[in-house]
C-alpha positions as CSV (number, residue, x, y, z in Angstrom):
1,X,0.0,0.0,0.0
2,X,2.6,2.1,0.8
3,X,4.1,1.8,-2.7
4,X,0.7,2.4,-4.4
5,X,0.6,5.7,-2.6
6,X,4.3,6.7,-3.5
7,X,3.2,6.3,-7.0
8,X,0.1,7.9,-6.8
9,X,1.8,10.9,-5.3
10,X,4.5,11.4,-7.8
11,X,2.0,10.7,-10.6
12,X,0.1,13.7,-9.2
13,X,3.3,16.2,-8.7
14,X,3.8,15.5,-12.3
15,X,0.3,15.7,-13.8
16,X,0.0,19.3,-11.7
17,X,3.3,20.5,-12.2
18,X,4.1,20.3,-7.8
19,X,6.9,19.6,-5.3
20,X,6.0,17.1,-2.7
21,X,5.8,19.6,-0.3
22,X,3.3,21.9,-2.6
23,X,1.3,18.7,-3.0
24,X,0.7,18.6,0.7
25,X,-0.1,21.9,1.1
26,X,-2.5,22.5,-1.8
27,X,-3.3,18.4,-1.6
28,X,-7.3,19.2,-0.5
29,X,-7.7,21.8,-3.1
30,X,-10.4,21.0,-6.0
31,X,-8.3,18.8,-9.2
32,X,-8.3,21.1,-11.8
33,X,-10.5,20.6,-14.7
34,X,-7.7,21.3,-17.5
35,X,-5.4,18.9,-15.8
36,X,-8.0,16.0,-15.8
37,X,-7.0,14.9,-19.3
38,X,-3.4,14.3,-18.2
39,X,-4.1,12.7,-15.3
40,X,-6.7,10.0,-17.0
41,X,-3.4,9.3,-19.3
42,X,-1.2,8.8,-16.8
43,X,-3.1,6.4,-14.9
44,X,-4.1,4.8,-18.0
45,X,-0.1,4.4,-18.5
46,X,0.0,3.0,-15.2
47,X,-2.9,0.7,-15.6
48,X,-0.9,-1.1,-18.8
49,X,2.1,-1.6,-16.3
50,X,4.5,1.4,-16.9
51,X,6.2,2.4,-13.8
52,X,5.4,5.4,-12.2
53,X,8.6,6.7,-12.6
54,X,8.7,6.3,-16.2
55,X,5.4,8.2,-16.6
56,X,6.5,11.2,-14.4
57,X,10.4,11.1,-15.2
58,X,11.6,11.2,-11.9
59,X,12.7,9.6,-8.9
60,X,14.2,10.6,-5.8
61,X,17.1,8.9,-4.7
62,X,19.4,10.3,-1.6
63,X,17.1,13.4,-1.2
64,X,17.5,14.4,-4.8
65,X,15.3,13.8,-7.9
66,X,16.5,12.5,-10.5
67,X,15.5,12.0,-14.0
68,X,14.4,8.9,-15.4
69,X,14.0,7.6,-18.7
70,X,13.8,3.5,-19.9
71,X,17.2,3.4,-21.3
72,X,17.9,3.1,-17.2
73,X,17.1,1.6,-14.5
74,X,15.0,3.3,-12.0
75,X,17.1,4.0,-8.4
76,X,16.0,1.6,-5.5
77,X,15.9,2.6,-2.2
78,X,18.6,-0.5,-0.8
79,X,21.1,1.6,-3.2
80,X,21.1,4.3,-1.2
81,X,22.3,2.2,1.2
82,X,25.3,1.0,-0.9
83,X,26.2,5.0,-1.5
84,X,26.5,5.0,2.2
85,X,28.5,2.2,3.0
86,X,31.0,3.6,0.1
87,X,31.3,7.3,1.7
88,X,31.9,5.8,5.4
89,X,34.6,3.1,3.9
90,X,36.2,6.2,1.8
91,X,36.0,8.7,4.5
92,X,38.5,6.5,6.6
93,X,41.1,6.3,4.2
94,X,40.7,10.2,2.6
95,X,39.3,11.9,5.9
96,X,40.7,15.2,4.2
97,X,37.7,14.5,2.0
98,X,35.4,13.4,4.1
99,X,34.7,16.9,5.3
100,X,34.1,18.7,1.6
101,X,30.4,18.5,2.0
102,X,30.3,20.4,5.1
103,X,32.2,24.0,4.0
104,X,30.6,27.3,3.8
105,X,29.9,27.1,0.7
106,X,27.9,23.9,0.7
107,X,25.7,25.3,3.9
108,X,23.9,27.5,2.0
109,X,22.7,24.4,-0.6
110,X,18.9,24.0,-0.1
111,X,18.0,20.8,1.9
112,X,17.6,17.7,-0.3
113,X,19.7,20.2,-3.3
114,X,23.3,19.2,-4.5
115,X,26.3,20.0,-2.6
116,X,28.1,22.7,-4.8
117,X,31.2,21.1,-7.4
118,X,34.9,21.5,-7.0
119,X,34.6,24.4,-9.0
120,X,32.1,26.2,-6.6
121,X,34.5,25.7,-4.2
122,X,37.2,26.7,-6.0
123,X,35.3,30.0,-6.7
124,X,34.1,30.4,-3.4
125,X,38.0,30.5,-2.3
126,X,38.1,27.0,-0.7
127,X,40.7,25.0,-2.2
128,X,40.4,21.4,-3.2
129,X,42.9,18.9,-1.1
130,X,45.8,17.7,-2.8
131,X,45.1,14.8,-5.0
132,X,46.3,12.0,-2.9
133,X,43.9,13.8,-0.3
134,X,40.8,13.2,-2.9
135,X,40.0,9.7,-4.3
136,X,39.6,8.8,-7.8
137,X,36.3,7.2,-8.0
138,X,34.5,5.3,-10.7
139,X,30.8,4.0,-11.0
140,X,30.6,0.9,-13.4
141,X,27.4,0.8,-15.1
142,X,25.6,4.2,-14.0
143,X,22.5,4.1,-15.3
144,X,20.7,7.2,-14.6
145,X,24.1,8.4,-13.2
146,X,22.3,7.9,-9.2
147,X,25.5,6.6,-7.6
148,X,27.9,8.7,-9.2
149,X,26.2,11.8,-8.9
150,X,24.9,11.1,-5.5
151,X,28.8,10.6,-4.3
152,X,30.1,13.9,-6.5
153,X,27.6,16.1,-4.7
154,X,28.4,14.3,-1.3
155,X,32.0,15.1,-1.5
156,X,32.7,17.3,-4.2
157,X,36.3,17.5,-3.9
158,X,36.0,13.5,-5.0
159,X,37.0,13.0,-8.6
160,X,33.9,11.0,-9.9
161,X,33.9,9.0,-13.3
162,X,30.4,7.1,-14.5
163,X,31.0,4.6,-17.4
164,X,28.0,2.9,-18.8
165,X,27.7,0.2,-21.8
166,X,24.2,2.5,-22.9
167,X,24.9,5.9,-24.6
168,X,21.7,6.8,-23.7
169,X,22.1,6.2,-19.9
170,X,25.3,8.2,-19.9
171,X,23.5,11.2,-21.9
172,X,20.6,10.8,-18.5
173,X,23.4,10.6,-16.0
174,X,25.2,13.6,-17.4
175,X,22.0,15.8,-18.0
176,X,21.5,14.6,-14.1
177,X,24.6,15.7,-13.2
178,X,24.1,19.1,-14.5
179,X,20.7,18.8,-13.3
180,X,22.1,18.9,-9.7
181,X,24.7,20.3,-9.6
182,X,27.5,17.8,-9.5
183,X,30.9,18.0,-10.9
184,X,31.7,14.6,-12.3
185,X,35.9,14.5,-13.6
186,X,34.0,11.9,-17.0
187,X,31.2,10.1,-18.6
188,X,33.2,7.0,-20.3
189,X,31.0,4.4,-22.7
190,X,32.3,0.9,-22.3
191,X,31.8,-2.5,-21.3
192,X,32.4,-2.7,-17.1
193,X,36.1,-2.3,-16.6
194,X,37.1,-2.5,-20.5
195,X,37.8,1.1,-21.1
196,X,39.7,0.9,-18.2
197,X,42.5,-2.1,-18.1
198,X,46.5,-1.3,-18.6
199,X,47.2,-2.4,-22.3
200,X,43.4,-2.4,-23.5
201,X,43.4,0.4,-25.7
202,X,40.6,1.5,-23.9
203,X,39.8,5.3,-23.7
204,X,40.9,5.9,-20.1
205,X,43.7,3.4,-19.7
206,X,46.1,3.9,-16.8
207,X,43.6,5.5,-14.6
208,X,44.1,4.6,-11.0
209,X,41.2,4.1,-9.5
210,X,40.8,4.4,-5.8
211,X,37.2,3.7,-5.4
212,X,35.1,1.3,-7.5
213,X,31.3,1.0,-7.0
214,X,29.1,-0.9,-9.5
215,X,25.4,-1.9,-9.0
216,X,25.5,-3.9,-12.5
217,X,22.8,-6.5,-13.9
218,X,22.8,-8.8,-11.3
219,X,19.0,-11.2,-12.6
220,X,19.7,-14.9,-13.6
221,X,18.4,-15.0,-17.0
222,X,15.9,-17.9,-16.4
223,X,14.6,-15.5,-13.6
224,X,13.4,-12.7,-15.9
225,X,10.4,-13.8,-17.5
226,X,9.3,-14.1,-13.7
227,X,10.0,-10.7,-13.1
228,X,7.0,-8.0,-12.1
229,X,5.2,-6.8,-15.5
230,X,6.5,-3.2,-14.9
231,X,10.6,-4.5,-14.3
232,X,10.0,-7.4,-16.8
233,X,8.1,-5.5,-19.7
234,X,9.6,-1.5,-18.9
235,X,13.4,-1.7,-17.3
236,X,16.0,-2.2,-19.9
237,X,17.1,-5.7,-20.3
238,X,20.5,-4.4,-20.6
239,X,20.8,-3.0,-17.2
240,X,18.6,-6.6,-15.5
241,X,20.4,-9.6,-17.6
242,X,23.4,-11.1,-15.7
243,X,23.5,-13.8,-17.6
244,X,23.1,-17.2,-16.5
245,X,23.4,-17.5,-12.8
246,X,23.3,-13.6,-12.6
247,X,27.2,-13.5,-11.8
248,X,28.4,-13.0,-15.4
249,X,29.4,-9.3,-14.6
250,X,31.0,-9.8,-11.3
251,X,33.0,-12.9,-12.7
252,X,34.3,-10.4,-15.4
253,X,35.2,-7.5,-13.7
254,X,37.1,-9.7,-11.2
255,X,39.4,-10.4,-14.4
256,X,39.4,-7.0,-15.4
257,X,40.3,-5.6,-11.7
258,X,44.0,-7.4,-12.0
259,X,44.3,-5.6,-15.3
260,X,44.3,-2.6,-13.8
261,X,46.9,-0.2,-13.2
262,X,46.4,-0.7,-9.9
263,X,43.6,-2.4,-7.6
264,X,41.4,0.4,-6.0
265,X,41.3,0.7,-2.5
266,X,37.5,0.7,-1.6
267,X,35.4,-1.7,-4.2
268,X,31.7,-1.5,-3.4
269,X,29.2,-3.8,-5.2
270,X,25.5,-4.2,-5.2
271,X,24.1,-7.4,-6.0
272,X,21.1,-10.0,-5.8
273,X,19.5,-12.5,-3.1
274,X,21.7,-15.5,-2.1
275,X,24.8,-13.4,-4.3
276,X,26.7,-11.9,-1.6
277,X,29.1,-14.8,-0.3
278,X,30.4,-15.8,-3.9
279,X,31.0,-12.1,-5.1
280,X,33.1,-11.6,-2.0
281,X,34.9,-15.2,-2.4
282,X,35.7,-13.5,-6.4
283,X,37.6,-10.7,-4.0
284,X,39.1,-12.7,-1.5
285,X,40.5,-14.6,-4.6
286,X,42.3,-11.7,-5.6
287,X,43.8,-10.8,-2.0
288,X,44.4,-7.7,-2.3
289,X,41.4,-5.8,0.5
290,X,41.9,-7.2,4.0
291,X,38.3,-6.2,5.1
292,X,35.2,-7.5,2.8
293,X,32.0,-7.1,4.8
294,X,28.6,-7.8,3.6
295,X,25.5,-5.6,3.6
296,X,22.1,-6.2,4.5
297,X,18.9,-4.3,3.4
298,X,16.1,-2.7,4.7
299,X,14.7,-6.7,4.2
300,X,17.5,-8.5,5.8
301,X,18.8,-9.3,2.1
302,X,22.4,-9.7,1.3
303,X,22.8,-6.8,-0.8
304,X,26.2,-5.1,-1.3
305,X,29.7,-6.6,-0.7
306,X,32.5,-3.9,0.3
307,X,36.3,-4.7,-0.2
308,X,38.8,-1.9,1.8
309,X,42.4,-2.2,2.0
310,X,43.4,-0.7,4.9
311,X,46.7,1.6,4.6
312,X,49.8,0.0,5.5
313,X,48.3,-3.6,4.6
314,X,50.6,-6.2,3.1
């Protein structure tokens, strides 16, 4: 039930043009008549199956909205939680960083608004650390750029990439990012870690990455046709389909990681039910991070794995 409302709230911010908070102050106001045609569409949109989100072109995600189209996947609330397990492992090992998104400059930042960029703070006369004081980060797989953006405008002093296999994902992350206000260092196209691996030929080759984060297309493929109508039917296949067992994309990037120039320090995954203990045996495999922990979700489900290397470790 709680769902059903959700959508019928966002449904009617975007059929009468409100906020949420406009909608619950002006909620008990008489519909208007000239917005009855648009909102007999979108319900007849949502009656067929199409998600909400699709039909308004937004969802919120870590206190901001962001747009949605299907060429991505809509945000899910368990990510968030991902996002946050990332900035708390990151902040131990670059606690210069860790403070960016509480300066001056960011105060004045609307609640639920992005944190200002690098360059507002450059401009604002706050200089960024020095770069081994900010990580390189990179979100594999971005989608509608949620992660990546989330974590630019979180720390902007953080220098963000967001690759993505879609062109038309990475053209919705990067009109998110400008959307809200986050500096992101690139938008790379690219299979997972191709683009990046020493000796690839890959368009960013040689970057050191000190923070990976991926929520990539984690569904067995004999589990889709089960899927809801609005996932199965709406959510691009390319961003559900993880092949066989659902592990394909792991499996690779665990090759891929040792191709690197070097491994990153903090790897944060995401990742489906009954998943979590053989993504983090692909990491202990490598033995690089001496702490992999597993994350549970607002259900109790195993939902993110997260590698750190603790400085100084051999």
């Amino acid at each position: 039930m709680e769902e059903a409302g959700d959508n019928a709230s966002l449904l009617l911010q975007h059929v009468l043009g409100l906020n949420r908070a406009e909608l619950l102050r002006d909620g008990r106001e008489a519909f208007p008549a000239e917005r009855l045609a648009a909102w007999e569409e979108a319900i007849t949109r949502k009656g067929r199956g199409e998600p909400a989100q699709y039909i308004a072109g937004e969802q919120w995600f870590y206190g901001r909205p962001f747009a949605v189209t299907p060429a991505v996947l809509i945000p899910r609330p368990e990510t968030e939680l991902l996002v946050e397990a990332v900035l708390q492992a990151a902040d131990r090992l670059w606690p210069q960083a860790a403070g960016s998104a509480g300066t001056e400059a960011s105060a004045e930042a609307l609640p639920g608004s992005a944190k200002p960029a690098a360059s507002a703070l450059r401009s604002a006369g706050l200089e960024a650390p020095a770069s081994a004081a900010a990580p390189v980060v990179l979100d594999v797989g971005t989608g509608s750029g949620a992660i990546a953006v989330t974590l630019a405008a979180e720390r902007p002093v953080w220098r963000v990439h967001a690759s993505d296999l879609s062109p038309e994902a990475l053209r919705t992350a990067e009109g998110n990012a400008l959307r809200l206000g986050a500096e992101l260092s690139a938008f790379i196209e690219g299979d997972l870690l191709q683009p990046f691996v020493a000796s690839g030929g890959g368009s960013m080759e040689g970057l050191e990455i000190d923070v990976l984060v991926s929520n990539p297309p984690y569904i067995p493929a004999g589990d889709l046709p089960g899927l809801q109508r609005e996932v199965r039917e709406f959510e691009p296949r390319l961003a559900l389909d993880g092949g066989e067992d659902g592990l394909n994309p792991y499996r690779a990037m665990a090759v891929q990681l040792k191709l690197l120039t070097r491994l990153p320090s903090v790897v944060g995954f995401e990742l489906g039910m009954g998943q979590a203990r053989q993504v983090a045996a692909l990491l202990e495999e490598i033995g690089h991070w001496d702490d992999i922990s597993i994350v549970t979700d607002y259900g109790g489900i195993e939902r993110h794995v997260v590698a750190v290397r603790s400085p100084g470790s051999e």
